[in-house]
N, C-alpha and C positions, 0 to 999 in steps of 0.2 A: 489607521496607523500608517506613519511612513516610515520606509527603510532608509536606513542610516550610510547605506553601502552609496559609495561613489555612484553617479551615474544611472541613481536607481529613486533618487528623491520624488520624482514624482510619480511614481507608481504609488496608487491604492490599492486598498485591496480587493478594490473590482473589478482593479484592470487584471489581475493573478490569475494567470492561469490556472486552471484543479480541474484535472480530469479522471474521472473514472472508468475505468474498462473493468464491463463484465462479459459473463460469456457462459458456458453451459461447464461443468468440470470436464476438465483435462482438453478445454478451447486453445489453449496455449496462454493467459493471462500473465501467468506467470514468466514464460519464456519473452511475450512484449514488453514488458516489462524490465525485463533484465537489458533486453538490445536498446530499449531504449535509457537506461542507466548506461551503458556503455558508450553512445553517442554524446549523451553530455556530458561526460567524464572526459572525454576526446575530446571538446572544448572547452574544457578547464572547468566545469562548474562543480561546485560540492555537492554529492547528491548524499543526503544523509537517511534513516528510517530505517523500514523494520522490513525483509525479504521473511518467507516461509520454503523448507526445503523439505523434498520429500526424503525418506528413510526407506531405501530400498535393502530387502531380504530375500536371499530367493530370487530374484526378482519379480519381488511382489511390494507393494507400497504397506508399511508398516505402521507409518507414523509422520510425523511433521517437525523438523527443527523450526525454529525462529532466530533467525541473527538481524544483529544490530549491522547495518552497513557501512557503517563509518570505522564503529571497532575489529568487523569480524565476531565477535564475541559471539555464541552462539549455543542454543539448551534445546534438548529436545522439550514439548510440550503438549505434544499429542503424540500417544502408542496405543499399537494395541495391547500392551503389557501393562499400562497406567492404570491404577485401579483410582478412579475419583466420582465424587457424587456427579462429575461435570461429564456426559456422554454425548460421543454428537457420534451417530455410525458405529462403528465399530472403537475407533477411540475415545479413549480415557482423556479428560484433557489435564495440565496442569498447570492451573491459572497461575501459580507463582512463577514459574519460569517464561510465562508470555509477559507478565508486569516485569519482572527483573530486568528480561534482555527488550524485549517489543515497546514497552512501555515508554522504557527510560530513552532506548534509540529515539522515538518518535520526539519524547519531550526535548532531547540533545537536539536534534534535526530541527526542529521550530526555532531555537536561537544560534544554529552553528551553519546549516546547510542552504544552499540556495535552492533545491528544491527537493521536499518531504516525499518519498516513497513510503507508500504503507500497504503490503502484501501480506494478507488478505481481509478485508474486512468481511468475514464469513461469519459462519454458526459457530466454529470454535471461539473464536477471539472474542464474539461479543458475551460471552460468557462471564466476562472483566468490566467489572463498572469503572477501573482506572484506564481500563483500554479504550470504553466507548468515551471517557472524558477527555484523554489524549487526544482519539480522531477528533473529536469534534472542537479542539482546542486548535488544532493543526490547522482543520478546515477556517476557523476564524484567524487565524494570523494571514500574515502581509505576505507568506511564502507560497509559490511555487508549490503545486500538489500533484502527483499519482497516484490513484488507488487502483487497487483492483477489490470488484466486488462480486458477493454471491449473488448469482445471478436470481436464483428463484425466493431466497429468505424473505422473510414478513417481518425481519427483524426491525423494532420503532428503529435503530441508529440507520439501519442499510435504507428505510423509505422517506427519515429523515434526510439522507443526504442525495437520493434521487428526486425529491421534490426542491433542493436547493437553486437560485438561479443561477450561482455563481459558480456550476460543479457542467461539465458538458459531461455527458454519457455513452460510449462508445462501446458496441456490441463487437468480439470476435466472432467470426465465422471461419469456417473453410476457403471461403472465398476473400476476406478483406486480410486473413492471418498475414500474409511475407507484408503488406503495403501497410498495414496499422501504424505501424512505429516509424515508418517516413510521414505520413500524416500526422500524426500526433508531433513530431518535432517542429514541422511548420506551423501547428497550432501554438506552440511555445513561442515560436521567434516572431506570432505574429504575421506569418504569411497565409494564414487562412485565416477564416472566421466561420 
């Protein structure tokens, strides 16, 4: 497939960059993530998809939002208060408000964004057979990708898309955390490989 954007014709979709960052929970994934949305947002690009936010209580972590990044719009969809047949830990998840807002971000972001952010492709989210259709709809377009993923799930979509050859895979550590998202940017413009 080629993209129709000026300047962008001969890009396939092999040349696309799609990176995954996983990492142990609370590696920072999410926080690379965000700096690196913010650096291409500094150069004009649209980044569109799906971010997860925690729900802090107490402070203690309670739950998980999901927002759309282009709308803001934004549903809680894991609590510990959620009562659903869907359990992953201690929350409840609520697969309708990860399709309403995660979903549709995601499907928006494949025709609107220059490059698809999808935080997190975890144990919750794949609970969604319109979620796992989304990622893997995303992963096959002509767009620019981000994931972040659970690092230890056996999930078929999370070992389908580790065995992909078109996906690089990059671990957070303690040590790579401040430098990942300067790296990861120059994998984007093409100054690394």
């Amino acid at each position: 497939m080629v993209s129709e954007d000026a300047g962008q014709e001969d890009v396939k979709a092999s040349d696309v960059v799609k990176i995954g960052i996983t990492g142990l929970p609370n590696a920072g994934k999410t926080t690379i993530l965000l700096k690196i949305i913010e650096m291409l947002e500094a150069e004009e690009l649209v980044v569109g998809g799906m971010i997860t936010e925690p729900i802090i209580f107490r402070n203690k972590r309670v739950g998980f939002y999901v927002k759309d990044w282009m709308t803001k719009k934004r549903r809680k969809f894991a609590h510990v208060n959620i009562e659903s047949r869907f359990l992953v830990g201690q929350y409840g998840v609520d697969v309708k408000a990860l399709e309403s807002v995660g979903v549709a971000a995601i499907k928006n972001a494949v025709k609107e964004a220059d490059m698809i952010v999808i935080d997190e492709v975890g144990k919750m989210e794949v609970e969604s057979p319109s979620f796992v259709t989304a990622v893997e709809d995303a992963l096959d377009s002509d767009k620019m990708i981000l994931l972040t993923l659970h690092k230890k799930s056996r999930n078929p979509l999370l070992q389908d898309i580790r065995r992909r050859d078109d996906v690089r895979i990059l671990e957070v550590t303690p040590v790579n955390r401040n430098l990942l998202p300067y790296k990861i940017m120059k994998l984007i413009k093409g100054e690394l490989l």
